[in-house]
C-alpha positions as CSV (number, residue, x, y, z in Angstrom):
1,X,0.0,0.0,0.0
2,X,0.8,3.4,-0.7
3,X,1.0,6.2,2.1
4,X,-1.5,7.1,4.1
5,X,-3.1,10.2,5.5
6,X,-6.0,8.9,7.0
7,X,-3.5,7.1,10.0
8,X,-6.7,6.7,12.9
9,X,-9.0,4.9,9.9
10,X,-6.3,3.0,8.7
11,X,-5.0,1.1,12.1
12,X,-9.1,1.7,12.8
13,X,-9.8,-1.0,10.0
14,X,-6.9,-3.3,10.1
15,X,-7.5,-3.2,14.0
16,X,-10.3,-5.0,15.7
17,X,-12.7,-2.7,13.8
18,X,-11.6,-4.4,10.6
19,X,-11.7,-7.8,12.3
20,X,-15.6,-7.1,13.5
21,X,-17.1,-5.9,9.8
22,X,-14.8,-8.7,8.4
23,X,-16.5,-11.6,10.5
24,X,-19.8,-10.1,10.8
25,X,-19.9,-8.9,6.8
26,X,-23.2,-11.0,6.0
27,X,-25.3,-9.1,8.2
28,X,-23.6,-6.1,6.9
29,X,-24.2,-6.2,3.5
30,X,-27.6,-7.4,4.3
31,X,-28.2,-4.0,6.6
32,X,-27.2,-1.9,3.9
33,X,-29.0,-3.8,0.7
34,X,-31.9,-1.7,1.0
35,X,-29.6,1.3,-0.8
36,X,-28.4,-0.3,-3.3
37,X,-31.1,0.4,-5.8
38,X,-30.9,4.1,-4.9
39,X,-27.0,3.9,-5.0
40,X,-26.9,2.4,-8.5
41,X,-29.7,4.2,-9.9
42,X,-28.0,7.2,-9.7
43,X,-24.6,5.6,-10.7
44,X,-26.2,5.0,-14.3
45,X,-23.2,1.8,-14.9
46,X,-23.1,1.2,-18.6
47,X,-21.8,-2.5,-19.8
48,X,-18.4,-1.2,-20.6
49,X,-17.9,1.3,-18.2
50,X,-14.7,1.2,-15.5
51,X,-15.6,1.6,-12.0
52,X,-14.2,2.7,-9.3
53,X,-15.4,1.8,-5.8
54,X,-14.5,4.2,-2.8
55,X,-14.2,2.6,0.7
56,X,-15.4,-1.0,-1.1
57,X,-14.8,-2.7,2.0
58,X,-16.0,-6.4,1.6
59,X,-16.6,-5.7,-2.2
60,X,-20.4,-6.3,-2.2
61,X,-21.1,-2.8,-4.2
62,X,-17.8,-3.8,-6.1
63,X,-19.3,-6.9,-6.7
64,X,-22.8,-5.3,-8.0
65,X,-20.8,-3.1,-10.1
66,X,-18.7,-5.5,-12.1
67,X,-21.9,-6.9,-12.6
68,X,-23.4,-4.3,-14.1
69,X,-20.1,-3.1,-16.1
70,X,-19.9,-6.7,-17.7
71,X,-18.0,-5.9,-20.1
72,X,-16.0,-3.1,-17.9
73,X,-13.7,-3.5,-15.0
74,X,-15.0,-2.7,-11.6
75,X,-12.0,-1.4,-9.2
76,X,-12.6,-1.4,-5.1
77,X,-10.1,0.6,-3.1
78,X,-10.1,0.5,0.6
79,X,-7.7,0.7,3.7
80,X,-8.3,-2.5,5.7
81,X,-6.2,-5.7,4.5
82,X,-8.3,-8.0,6.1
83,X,-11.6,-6.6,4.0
84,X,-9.6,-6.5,1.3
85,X,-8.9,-10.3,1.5
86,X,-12.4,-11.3,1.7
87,X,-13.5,-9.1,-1.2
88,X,-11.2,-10.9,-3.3
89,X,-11.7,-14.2,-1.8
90,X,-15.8,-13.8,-2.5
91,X,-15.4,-12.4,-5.9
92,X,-13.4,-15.5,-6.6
93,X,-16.0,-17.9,-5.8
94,X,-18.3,-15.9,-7.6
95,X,-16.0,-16.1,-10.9
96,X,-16.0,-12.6,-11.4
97,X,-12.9,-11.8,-13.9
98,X,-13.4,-8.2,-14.2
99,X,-12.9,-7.0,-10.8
100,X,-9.7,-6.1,-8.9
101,X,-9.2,-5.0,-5.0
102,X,-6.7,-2.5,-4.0
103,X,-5.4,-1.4,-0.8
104,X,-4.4,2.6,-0.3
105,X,-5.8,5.9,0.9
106,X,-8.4,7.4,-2.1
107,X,-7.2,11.0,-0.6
108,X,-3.8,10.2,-1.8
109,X,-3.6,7.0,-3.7
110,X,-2.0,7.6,-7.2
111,X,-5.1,6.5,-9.4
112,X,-4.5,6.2,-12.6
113,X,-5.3,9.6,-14.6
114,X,-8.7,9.7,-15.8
115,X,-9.4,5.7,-16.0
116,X,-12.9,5.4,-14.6
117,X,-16.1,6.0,-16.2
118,X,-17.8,6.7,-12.7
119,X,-16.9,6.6,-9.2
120,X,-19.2,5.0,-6.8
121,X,-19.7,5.1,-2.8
122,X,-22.3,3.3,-0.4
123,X,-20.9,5.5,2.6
124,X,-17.7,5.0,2.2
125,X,-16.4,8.6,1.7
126,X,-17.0,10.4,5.2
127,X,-14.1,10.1,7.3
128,X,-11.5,11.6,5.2
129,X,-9.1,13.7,7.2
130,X,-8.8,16.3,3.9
131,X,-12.2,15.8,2.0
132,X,-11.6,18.5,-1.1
133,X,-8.1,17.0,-1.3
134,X,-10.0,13.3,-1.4
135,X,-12.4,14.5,-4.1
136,X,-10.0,15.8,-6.0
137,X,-8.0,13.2,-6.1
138,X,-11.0,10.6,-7.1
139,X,-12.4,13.4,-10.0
140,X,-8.5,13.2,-11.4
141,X,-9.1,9.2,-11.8
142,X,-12.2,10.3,-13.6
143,X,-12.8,10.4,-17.4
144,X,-13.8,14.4,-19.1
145,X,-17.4,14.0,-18.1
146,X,-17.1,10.8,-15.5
147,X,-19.5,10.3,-13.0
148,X,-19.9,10.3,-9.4
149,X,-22.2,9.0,-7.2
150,X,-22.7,7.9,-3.4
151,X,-24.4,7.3,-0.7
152,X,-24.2,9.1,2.4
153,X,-26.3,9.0,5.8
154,X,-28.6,12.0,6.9
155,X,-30.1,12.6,10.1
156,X,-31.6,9.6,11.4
157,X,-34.9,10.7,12.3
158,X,-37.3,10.0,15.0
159,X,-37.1,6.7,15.3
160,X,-33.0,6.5,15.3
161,X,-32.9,9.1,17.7
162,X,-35.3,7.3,20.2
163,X,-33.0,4.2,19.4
164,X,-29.8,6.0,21.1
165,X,-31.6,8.1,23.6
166,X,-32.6,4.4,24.7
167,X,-28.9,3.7,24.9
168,X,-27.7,7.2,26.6
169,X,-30.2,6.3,29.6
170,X,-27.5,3.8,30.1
171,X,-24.2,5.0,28.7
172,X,-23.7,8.5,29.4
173,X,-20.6,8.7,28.1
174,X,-21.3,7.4,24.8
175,X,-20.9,9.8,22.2
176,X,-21.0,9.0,18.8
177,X,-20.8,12.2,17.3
178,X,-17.5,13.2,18.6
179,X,-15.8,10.1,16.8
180,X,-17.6,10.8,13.8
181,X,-17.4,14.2,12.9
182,X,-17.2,13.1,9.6
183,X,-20.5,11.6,9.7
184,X,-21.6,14.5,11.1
185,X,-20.7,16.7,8.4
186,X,-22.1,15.0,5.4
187,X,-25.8,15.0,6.7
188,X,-25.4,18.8,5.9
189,X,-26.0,18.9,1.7
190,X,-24.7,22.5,1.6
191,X,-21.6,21.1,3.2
192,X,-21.3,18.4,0.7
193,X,-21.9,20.8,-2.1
194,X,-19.7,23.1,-1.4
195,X,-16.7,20.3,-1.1
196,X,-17.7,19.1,-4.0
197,X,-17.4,22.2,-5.6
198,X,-14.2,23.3,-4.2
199,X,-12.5,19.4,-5.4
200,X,-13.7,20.6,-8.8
201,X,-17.2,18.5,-9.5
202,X,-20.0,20.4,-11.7
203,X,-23.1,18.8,-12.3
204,X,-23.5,18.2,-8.4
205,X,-27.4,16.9,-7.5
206,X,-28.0,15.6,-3.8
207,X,-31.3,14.4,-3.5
208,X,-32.7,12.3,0.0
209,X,-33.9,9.1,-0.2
210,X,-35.4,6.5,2.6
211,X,-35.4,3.1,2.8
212,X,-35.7,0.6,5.7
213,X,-32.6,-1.0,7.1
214,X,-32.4,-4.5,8.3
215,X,-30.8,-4.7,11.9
216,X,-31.7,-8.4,12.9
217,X,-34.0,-11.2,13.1
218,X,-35.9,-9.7,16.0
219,X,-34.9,-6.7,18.8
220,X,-32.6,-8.8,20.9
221,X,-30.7,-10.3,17.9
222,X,-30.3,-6.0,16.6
223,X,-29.5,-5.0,20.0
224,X,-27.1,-7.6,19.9
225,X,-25.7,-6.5,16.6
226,X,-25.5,-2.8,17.4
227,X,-23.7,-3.4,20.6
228,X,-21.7,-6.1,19.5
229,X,-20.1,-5.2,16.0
230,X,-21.3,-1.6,15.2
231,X,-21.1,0.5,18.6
232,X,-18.5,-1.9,19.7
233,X,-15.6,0.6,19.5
234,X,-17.9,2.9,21.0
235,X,-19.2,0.8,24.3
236,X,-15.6,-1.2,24.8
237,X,-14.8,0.6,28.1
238,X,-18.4,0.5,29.6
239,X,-19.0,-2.1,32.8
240,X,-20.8,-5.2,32.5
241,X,-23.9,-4.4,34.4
242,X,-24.4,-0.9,32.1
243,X,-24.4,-2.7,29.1
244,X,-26.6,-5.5,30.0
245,X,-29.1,-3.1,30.7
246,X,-28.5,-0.9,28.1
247,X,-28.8,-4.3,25.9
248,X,-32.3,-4.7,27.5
249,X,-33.1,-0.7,26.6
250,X,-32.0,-0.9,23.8
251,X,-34.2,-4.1,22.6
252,X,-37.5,-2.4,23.9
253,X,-37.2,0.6,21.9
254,X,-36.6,-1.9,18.8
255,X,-39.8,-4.0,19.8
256,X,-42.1,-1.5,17.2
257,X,-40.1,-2.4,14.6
258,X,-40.0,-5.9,14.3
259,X,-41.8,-7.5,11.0
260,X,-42.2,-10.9,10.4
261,X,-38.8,-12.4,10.3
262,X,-36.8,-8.9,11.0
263,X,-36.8,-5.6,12.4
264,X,-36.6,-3.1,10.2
265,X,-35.6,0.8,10.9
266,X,-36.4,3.6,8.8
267,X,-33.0,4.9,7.3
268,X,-32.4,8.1,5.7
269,X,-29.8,9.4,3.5
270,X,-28.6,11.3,0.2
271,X,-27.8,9.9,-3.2
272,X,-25.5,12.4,-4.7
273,X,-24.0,12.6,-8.0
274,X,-21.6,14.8,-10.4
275,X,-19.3,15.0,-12.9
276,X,-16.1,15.4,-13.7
277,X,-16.3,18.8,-15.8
């Protein structure tokens, strides 16, 4: 791998972090399904275009892509090795010859001048330490009139807020948006337009979209999930007795949600596109 600016996300994801999403990448990729269809309908993939897929993690949205760029080459770039490894370990098994996995920092990787036909993102593109400097490096990699287009969360809502007010009862100290200003920062569209802008996009559209997310088989199994592989970083230095009862909390307030064989939370977010110039 090339050098990295991104240092706290890079030993984040080939830490125990990595590990987690790594083991758990199933229940993952079956969380975030639900935005795919709004993540590739505004990525418009032709069958000869060449993709590239920012923060591809596990690959799945690599994965979709090379599908849908058949006769194309669909390109994942992410820090975390042991990600990395599975991506290319799946997209073996699924005999998918026109995909590739590298490992580097998309703020200052050297991509290859004006390769891709369109970039992609399912959330993937918040935590840079340097965003303008990240999106000008991806729009370089990007073909005179290349696309862009990715997913990124907005506020939760009611119903996410109740979620981790349900938690707080129990965990003062949690605090989720001081870990992730970056997070923080793309729920704001002027903010995002205005990086976009400043990296050099034209063209740039960010429209909201909802869908319902899929956090388990039923509220103990998402509390479980939440506390276990997604807040994990976040609750690792709370005491025993806290987090059993913020386990109970937190799979009361998830009770409404449950639907036949899941419970499903409304998600929010924005699709947003541009191009290259």
């Amino acid at each position: 791998m090339t050098g990295t600016v991104n240092t706290a996300q890079e030993q984040m994801w080939n830490g125990e972090e990595g590990r987690r999403w790594t083991e758990h990448h199933r229940h993952l990729d079956r969380m975030a399904e639900p935005a795919n269809g709004h993540l590739f309908a505004g990525a418009a993939i032709a069958g000869s275009d060449h993709v590239l897929d920012i923060g591809c993690g596990t690959g799945h949205t690599t994965r979709i892509a090379a599908r849908h760029a058949s006769s194309g080459q669909a390109v994942g770039i992410d820090l975390s090795a042991p990600m990395l490894e599975l991506a290319r370990r799946i997209a073996a098994e699924e005999s998918l010859a026109n995909i590739t996995f590298e490992r580097g920092d998309a703020q200052v990787h050297p991509l290859p001048s004006g390769r891709f036909d369109v970039a992609i993102s399912r959330a993937g593109i918040m935590f840079f330490d340097d965003p303008v400097a990240a999106f000008a490096n991806i729009r370089r990699s990007l073909r005179r009139k290349g696309r862009l287009a990715f997913l990124c969360h907005r506020d939760g809502g009611e119903q996410m807020r109740g979620v981790f007010t349900a938690l707080a009862r129990h965990l003062p100290s949690l605090d989720l948006d001081g870990h992730r200003k970056g997070v923080a920062d793309f729920t704001d569209a002027g903010h995002i337009r205005r990086v976009l802008d400043q990296a050099g996009f034209t063209g740039i559209a960010t429209s909201p979209v909802e869908y319902l997310t899929v956090l388990g088989r039923d509220a103990m199994d998402a509390a479980g999930f939440l506390l276990d592989v997604q807040l994990a970083g976040f609750v690792a230095d709370a005491e025993s007795a806290a987090l059993t009862r913020a386990r109970d909390a937190l799979a009361s307030a998830l009770r409404p949600y449950e639907s036949g064989d899941a419970v499903r939370l409304p998600a929010s977010a924005w699709i947003v596109t541009a191009h290259s110039g």
